[in-house]
Residue frames relative to the residue before (quaternion, step in Angstrom):
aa qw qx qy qz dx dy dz
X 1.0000 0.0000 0.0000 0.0000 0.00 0.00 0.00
X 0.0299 0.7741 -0.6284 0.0709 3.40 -0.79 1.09
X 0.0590 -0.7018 0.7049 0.0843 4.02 -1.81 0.87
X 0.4611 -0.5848 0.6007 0.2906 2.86 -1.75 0.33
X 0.4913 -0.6282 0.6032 -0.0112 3.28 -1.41 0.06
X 0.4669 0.7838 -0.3011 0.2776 3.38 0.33 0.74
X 0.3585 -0.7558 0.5157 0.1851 4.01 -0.61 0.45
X 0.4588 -0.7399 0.4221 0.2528 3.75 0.44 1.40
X 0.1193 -0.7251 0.6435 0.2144 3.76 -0.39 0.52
X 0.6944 -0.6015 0.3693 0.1401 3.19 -1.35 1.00
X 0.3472 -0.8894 0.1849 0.2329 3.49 -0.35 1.55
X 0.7388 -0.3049 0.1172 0.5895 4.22 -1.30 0.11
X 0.7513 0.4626 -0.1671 0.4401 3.58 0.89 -1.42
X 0.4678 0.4428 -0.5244 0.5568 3.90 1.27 0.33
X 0.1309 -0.5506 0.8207 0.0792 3.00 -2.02 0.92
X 0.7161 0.2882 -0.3715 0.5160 4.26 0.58 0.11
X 0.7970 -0.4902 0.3224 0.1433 2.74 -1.55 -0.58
X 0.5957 0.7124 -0.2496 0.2747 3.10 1.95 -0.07
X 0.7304 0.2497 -0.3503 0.5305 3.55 -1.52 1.10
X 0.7237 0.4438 -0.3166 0.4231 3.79 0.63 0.24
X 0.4041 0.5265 -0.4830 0.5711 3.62 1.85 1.24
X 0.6581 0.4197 -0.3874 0.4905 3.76 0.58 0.41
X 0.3914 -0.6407 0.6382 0.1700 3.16 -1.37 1.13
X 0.2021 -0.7716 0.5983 0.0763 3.82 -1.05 1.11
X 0.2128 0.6404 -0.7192 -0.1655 3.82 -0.79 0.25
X 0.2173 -0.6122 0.7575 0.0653 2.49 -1.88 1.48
X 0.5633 -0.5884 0.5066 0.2826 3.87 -1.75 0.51
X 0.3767 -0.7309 0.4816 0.3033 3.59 -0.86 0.79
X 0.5736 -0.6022 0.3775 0.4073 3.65 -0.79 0.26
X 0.2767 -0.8225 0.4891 0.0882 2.91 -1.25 1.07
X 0.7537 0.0623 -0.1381 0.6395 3.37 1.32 -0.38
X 0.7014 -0.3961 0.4537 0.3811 3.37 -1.61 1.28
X 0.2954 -0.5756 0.7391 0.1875 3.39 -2.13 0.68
X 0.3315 -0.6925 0.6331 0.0983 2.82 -1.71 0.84
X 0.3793 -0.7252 0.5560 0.1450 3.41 -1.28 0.71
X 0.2681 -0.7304 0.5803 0.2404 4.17 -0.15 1.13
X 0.4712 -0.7064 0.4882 0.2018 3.17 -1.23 0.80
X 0.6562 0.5249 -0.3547 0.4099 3.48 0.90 -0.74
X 0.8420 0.0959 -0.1077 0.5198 3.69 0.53 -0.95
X 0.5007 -0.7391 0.3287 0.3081 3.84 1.29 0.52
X 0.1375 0.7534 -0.5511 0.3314 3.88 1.49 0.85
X 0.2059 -0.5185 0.8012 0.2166 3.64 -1.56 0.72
X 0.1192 0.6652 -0.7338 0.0688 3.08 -1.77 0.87
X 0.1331 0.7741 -0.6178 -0.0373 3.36 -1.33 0.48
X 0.6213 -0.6168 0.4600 0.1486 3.13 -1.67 1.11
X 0.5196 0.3297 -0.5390 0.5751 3.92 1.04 0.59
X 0.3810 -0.6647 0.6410 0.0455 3.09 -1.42 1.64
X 0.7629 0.5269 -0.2405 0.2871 3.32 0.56 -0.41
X 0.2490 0.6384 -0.5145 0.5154 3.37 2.19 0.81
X 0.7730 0.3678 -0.4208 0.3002 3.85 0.31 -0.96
X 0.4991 0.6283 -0.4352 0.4084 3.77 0.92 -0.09
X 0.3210 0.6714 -0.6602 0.1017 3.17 -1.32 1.18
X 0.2040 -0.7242 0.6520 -0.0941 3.26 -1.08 1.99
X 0.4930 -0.6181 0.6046 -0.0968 2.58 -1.66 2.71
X 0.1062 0.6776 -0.7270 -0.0320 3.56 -0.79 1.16
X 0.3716 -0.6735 0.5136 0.3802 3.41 -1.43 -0.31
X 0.8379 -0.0889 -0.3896 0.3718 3.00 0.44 1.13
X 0.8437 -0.2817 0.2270 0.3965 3.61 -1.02 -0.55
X 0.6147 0.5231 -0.1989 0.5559 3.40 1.02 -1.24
X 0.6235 0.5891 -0.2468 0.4509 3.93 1.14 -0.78
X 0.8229 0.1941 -0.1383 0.5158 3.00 0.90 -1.18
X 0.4376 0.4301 -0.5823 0.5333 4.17 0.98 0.37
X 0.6297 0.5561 -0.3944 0.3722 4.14 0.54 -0.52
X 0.5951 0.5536 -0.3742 0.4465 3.16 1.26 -0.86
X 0.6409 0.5438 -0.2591 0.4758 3.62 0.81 -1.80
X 0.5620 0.6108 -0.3734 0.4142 3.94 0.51 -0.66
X 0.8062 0.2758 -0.1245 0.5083 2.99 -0.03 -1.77
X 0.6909 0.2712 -0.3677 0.5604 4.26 0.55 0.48
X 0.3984 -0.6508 0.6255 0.1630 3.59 0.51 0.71
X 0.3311 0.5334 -0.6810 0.3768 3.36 0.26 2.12
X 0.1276 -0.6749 0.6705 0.2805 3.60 -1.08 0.57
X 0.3387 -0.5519 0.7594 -0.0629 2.22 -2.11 1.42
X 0.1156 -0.5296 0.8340 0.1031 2.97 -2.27 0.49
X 0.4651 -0.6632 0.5367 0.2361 3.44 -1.67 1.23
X 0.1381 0.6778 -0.7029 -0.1658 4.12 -0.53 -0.36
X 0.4423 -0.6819 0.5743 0.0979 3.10 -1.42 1.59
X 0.4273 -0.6128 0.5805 0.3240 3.58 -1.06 0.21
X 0.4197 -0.4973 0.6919 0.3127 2.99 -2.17 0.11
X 0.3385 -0.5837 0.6847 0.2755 3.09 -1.70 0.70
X 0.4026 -0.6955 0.5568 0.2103 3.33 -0.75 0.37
X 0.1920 -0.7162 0.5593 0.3705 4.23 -0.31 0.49
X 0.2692 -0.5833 0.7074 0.2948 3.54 -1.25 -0.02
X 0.2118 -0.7186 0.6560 0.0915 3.57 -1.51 1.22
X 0.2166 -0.6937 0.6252 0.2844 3.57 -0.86 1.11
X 0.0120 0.6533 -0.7556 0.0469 3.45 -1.15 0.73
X 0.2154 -0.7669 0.6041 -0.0219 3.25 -1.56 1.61
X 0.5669 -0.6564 0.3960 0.3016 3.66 -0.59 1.16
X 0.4651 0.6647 -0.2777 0.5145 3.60 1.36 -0.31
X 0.6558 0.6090 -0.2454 0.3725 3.29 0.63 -1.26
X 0.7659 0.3984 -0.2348 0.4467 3.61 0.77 -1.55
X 0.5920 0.5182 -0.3642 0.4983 3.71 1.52 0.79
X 0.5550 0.6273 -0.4217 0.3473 3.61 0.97 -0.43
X 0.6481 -0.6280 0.3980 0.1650 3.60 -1.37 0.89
X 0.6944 0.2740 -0.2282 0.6250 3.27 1.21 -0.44
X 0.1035 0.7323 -0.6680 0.0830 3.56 0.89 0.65
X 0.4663 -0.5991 0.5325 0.3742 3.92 -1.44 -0.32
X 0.8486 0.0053 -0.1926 0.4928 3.63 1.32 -0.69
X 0.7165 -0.5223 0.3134 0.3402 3.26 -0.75 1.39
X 0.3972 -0.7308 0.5398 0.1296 3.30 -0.69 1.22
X 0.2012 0.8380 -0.4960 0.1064 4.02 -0.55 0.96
X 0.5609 -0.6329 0.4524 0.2832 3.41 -0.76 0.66
């Protein structure tokens, strides 16, 4: 049994920051999905894909994986940079790209 580790990164339709300060391990898959023939559902018989445990932080949740003898693997986050961009700017003369309609 093996989980990842990991700090959710914040989804297309998020402009803040929310749900993406918790560290999640989730369990890697242990057995292959299957595909039903009659109505074309993916299903698979490793229950332990639907389990995912929210720590607040990192040290919490490699403690967790320790003390149940699960290997884990950590996956750091990007930091995202934040660019300061002033509405002023897209008017200045020495801009770098020409400013067109």
């Amino acid at each position: 049994m093996s989980a990842k580790i990991y700090r959710p990164a914040r989804t297309a339709m998020q402009q803040g920051q929310a749900k993406t300060h918790q560290w999640v391990l989730e369990f890697d898959q242990q057995a292959p999905r299957t595909i039903d023939p009659l109505f074309g559902y993916t299903s698979s018989s490793d229950m332990l894909q639907q389990v995912k445990l929210r720590f607040d932080s990192q040290q919490e949740a490699e403690d967790y994986a320790r003390r149940h003898g699960i290997a884990y693997r950590v996956i750091q986050p990007k930091e995202s940079k934040e660019k300061v961009v002033s509405y002023s700017d897209n008017f200045k003369p020495d801009r770098v790209q020409p400013w067109t309609h």
